[in-house]
C-alpha positions, -999 to +999 in steps of 0.1 A: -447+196-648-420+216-637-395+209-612-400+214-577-370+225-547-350+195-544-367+169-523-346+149-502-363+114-504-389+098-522-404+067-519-426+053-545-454+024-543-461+009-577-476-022-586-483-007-626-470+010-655-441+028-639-436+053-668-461+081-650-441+077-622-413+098-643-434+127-641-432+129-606-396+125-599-390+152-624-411+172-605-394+166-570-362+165-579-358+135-548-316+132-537-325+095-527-352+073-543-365+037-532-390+023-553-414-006-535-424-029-564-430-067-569-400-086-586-419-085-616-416-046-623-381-039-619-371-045-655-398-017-662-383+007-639-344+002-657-361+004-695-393+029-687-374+053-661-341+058-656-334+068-693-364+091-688-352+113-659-338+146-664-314+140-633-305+111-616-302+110-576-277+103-556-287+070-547-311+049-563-328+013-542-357-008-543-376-028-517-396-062-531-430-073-521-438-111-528-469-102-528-487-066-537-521-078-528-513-088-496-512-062-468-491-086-441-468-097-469-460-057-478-461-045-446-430-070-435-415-070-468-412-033-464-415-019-422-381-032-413-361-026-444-373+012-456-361+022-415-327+002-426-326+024-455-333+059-440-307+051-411-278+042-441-285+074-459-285+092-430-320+107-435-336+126-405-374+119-394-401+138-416-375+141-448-396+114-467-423+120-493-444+090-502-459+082-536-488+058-535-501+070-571-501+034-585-500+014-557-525-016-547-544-010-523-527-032-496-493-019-511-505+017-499-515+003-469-488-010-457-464+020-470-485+043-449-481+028-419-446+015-423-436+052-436-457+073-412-431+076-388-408+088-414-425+108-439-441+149-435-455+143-474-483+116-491-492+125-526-513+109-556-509+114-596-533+105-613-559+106-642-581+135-640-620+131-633-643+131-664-655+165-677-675+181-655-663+172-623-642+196-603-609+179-601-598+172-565-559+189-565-540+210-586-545+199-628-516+189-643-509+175-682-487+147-675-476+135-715-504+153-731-532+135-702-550+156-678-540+146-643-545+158-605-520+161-582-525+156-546-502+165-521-509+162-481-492+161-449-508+132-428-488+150-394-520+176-397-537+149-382-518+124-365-501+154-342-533+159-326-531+122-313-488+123-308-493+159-286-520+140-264-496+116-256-468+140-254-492+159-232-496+126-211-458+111-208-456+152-198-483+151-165-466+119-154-433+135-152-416+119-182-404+152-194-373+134-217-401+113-233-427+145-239-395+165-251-387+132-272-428+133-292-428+168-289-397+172-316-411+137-330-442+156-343-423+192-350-399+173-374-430+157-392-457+189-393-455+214-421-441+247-415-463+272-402-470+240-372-431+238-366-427+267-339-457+256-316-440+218-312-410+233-312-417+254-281-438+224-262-406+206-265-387+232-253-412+233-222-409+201-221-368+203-212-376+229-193-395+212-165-370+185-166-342+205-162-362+222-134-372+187-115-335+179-119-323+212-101-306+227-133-321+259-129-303+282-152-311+259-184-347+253-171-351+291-168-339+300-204-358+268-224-381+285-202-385+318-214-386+302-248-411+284-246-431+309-230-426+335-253-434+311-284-465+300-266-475+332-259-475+341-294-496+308-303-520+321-282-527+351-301-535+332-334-555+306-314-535+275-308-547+243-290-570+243-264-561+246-233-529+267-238-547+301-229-550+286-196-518+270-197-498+309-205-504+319-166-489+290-149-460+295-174-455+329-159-459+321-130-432+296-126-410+316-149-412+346-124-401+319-099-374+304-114-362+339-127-363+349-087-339+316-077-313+328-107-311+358-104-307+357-066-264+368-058-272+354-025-249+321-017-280+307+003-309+313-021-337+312-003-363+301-030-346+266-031-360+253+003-394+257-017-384+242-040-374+210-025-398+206-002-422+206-040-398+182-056-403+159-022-441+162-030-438+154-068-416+120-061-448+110-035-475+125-058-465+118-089-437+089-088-447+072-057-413+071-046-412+074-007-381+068-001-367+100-025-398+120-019-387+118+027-348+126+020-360+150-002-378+164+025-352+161+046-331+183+028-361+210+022-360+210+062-323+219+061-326+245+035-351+257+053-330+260+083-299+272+062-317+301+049-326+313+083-296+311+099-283+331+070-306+358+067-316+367+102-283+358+115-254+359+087-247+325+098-235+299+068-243+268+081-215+250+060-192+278+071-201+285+108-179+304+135-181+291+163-186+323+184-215+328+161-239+307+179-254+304+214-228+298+240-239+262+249-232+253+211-197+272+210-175+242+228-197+211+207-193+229+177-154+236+184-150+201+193-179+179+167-182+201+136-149+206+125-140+190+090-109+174+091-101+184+052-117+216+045-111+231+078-142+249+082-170+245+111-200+227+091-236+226+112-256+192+112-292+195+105-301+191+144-273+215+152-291+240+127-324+244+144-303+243+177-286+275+171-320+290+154-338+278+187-304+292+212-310+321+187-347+331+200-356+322+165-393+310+162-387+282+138-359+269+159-381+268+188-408+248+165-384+222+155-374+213+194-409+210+200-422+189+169-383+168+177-399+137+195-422+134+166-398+141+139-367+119+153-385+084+149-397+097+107-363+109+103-347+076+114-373+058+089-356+079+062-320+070+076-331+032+076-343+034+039-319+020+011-314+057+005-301+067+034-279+042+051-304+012+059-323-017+042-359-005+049-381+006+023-397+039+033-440+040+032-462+061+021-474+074+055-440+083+067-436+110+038-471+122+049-465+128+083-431+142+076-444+165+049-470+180+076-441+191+105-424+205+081-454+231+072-460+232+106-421+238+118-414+263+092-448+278+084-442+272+044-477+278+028-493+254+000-493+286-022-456+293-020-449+262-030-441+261-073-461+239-087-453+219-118-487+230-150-507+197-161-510+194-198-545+195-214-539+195-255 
């Protein structure tokens, strides 16, 4: 057979004559080889193949079974030590091809499931079928014998399993973890797979560089993704990403919006938070980050009115900016002692905006005996500056005067895609 590009690892089950075996590291060409054989063979493997090969790789081990008819006894004699191996020479996930030509079959067994993880490659040599059958694989004369060589990728299959959970770990907002499978399976698939993992992973970062407020990077893995996607999409793809391709967009054209903005108060962050307030309730059940989360979406909120109807920065206020019965407090309660400037409490915000004749202003001083007694719930949480677990209901009734004080619709909102691969 002739020689093959260079693989970079090969491991070979073998319970048998091991001179076939020669055959096929001639053909592959591996840079590492580990052969997993019972004590018994590995005088055969320094007589029958080493003086056989027509090059030698760069390192050479072997793993013993005790017992090659025993799945439990392969499985531990080899699990633990071939990941050992792999990590020593520095071997990246999917860079192993497995031989299970003349294993047992509890040797091959337990090499497949101890090697799944790190193989992309399974193959078989072996005799061909009697004449007349149609040989299953390519024909090959291996020292003068017809024999049929198999060679599969097991990832074809097990990725559809992996991106389900990907897709899963993804929908319950462990976007590190989806990213994590996602590059899991792209490292294991064969090429023409590579690009659609690729870009799930990259949506995968995405959306947790988004629910972590890094918006630039969450934009770009962004556009990525989408336009890898997008391209899946022509040529079929999994199902459910035709579906998936408008929500992409959609949040894309968002997120584009927020960074492109030159404004210093960028309005599409109020939004924003007020939706990553919803996802810690919704999706983490995390009250107590979902209401100061929602705290600060009220403020931005705030912050963005004062700036835009009134050139106001509440972190930078004059004080002959705001209503006169404000000026003197302000003057005398707002100043920061380091920076120097005139900084506007949340109260203080929707003060001015209510002073102001501004409609949301006057909102908040009429919602304020409902909203002090939630906000002092967040205040009290371990969060904030207290000892008091925040509940469920507080969030809720926050989360509903602030769409009644601001007038923020459902639909303006982002909202994160759900998975369905």
């Amino acid at each position: 057979m002739p020689a093959e590009t260079s693989t970079k690892a090969l491991l070979i089950a073998i319970d048998a004559d091991p001179a076939p075996c020669v055959a096929t590291i001639n053909r592959l060409n591996p840079e590492h080889l580990c052969f997993f054989i019972p004590e018994a063979l590995r005088p055969k493997i320094e007589t029958d193949v080493q003086p056989n090969l027509a090059k030698l790789p760069k390192k050479w081990d072997w793993i013993i079974t005790p017992d090659p008819h025993g799945f439990g006894a392969c499985y531990k004699a080899l699990n633990q030590p071939l990941a050992d191996l792999l990590k020593v020479w520095g071997l990246k996930p999917g860079e192993l091809t497995v031989d299970l030509s003349r294993a047992t079959a509890a040797m091959a067994a337990a090499t497949g499931l101890a090697s799944l993880a790190h193989s992309s490659q399974f193959l078989t040599l072996k005799p061909a079928l009697v004449a007349g059958d149609a040989p299953a694989g390519e024909l090959v004369i291996v020292n003068g014998t017809a024999h049929t060589w198999q060679q599969d990728n097991p990832w074809t299959e097990a990725a559809i399993t992996a991106c389900r959970q990907a897709a899963e770990q993804f929908n319950k907002g462990s976007y590190a973890s989806a990213a994590a499978t996602f590059r899991h399976i792209e490292a294991r698939v064969s090429g023409g797979q590579k690009p659609l993992y690729h870009a799930f992973a990259d949506l995968a970062d995405a959306y947790g560089c988004w629910d972590r407020f890094q918006y630039k990077p969450a934009w770009e893995s962004l556009k990525t993704a989408v336009k890898a996607l997008d391209m899946a999409s022509v040529f079929g793809g999994p199902s459910g990403i035709k579906t998936l391709i408008p929500r992409l967009k959609e949040n894309l054209g968002f997120l584009e919006k927020l960074v492109m903005d030159p404004a210093e108060v960028k309005a599409a962050v109020a939004p924003d938070l007020l939706a990553n307030a919803r996802r810690r309730a919704e999706q983490d059940r995390a009250f107590d980050a979902a209401l100061l989360t929602a705290i600060r979406a009220l403020e931005a909120f705030a912050q963005v009115q004062l700036f835009k109807q009134h050139k106001i920065k509440a972190h930078d206020v004059q004080p002959d900016q705001l209503p006169a019965a404000l000026q003197e407090i302000c003057r005398t309660c707002y100043l920061d002692d380091v920076g120097g400037k005139y900084k506007l409490p949340l109260v203080a915000q929707f003060r001015a905006l209510a002073g102001l004749g501004d409609q949301m202003g006057q909102a908040y001083l009429a919602q304020w005996p409902q909203m002090k007694p939630l906000m002092d719930a967040a205040h009290r949480s371990p969060l904030g500056h207290g000892f008091e677990p925040a509940i469920a209901d507080r969030y809720h009734q926050f989360y509903a005067l602030i769409v009644k004080v601001t007038g923020v619709s459902e639909a303006s909102l982002p909202r994160f895609p759900t998975l369905n691969l």
